[in-house]
Steps between C-alpha positions, in 0.01 A plus 500: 500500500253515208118501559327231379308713216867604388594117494140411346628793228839313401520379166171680396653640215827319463631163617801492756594180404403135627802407717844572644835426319576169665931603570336744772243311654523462881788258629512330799785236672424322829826359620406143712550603842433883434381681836606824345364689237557801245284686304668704181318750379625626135529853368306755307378335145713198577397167622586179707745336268767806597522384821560127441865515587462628806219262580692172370797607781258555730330166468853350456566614861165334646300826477109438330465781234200660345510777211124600393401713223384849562175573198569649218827383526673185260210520258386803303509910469152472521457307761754711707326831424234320695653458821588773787750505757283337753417273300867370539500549823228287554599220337867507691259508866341160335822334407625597880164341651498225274901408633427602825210221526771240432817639670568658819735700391512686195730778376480716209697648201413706225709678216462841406104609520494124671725655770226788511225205548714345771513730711138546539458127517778491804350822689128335442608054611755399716846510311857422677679551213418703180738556178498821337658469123499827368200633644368754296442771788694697314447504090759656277287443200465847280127622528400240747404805688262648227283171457228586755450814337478395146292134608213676491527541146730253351559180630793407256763706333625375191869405458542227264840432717715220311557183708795458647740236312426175809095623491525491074672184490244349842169319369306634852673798539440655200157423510511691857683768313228569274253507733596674782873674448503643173250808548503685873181358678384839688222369669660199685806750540291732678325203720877378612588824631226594731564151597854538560411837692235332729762231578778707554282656806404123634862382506552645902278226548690235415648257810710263248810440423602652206762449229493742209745423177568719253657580178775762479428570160079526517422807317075328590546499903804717554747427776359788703194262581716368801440878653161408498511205664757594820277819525155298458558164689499628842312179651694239325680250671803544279629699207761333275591594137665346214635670141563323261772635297461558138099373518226684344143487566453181374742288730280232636518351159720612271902408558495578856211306596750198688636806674152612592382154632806407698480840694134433601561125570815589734311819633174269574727173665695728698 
């Protein structure tokens, strides 16, 4: 995490902006009668909003959810090129404390570098069950493993990437667009790696139950990611694995986001 005479440093030169975007603000639903709780953790430059689906079924079937925001994330380019991967990290551990002071039980989700994050959370708190959606232990991203090379020396590359036609036509998401998907961010690249290497090595820790879902059609987290996890979860209580057929990376919330939530709900009842 920064130092404080880096955070004292921040916006010495140039503001990072004053807030959030209010569509990805932290979300949470306590169902009356909850005793069981989720946390979601989001992916890589998203935010909480993508995993509201998944965290309206789960409160639908009695579960208490909570989705926080990682920093950096659901504001500014700025404000991202601020933050580190334990920075993240950190926040996720004080979303887990925060739910664990209320519940007894609490499981935990996370999509893509969220899956990354909750692992560590579930091999660092007590976790029976943890959902893996597309965790990105394995990233089929071109370059992705150049960035700690070229971080050093250039923190964004410059793209000017069009949006695509539901991000154009979406008042948040094309402000997300310009801010965080249009140009490569090398830095924060860089930062989720090492993190997903770390993690990678901490998942033999894990005791939970796990249930990973996946997209056949992720070119992000690839389908071999499953090797991974049968070769990496040796202390887990139990393995099981979903594809999705026909999803990308984006499946907890584009068109196969019911699909997505009704898996987890079923996996998490059963």
């Amino acid at each position: 995490m920064k130092t404080l005479d880096a955070l004292l440093k921040i916006g010495s030169s140039k503001k990072i902006g004053s807030s959030a975007i209010p569509e990805c603000l932290p979300f949470s639903i306590d169902p009356p009668g909850a005793t069981e709780a989720v946390l979601l953790l989001h992916g890589f430059t998203g935010n909480p909003a993508e995993l509201r689906a998944i965290g309206n079924a789960l409160a639908d079937a009695g579960y208490a959810v909570h989705a926080p925001r990682y920093p950096g994330h659901g504001s500014n380019r700025a404000d991202f090129l601020g933050t580190k991967a334990a920075d993240w990290v950190r926040r996720a551990f004080d979303a887990r404390m925060e739910l664990g002071a209320k519940y007894k039980t609490v499981h935990v989700a996370g999509h893509s570098m969220g899956g990354v994050i909750a692992s560590v959370v579930a091999s660092a708190f007590e976790t029976p069950r943890l959902i893996l959606l597309a965790p990105a232990f394995v990233l089929g991203i071109k370059g992705t493993k150049l960035t700690p090379f070229i971080a050093p020396f250039k923190k964004v590359g410059i793209q000017n990437r069009p949006p695509s036609p539901a991000d154009k036509d979406h008042p948040v998401r094309s402000v997300l667009h310009r801010e965080y998907w249009m140009d490569d961010m090398i830095g924060p690249s860089a930062e989720l790696l090492e993190l997903s290497k770390k993690a990678k090595k901490n998942l033999e820790r894990i005791e939970s139950k796990v249930l990973a879902i996946l997209g056949s059609n992720d070119a992000t987290v690839p389908l071999p990611v499953q090797d991974v996890l049968k070769d990496k979860l040796i202390s887990a209580a139990s393995l099981d694995i979903k594809v999705i057929e026909g999803a990308g990376h984006l499946f907890p919330f584009d068109e196969s986001a019911a699909e997505t939530a009704s898996i987890a709900v079923k996996w998490l009842k059963s």
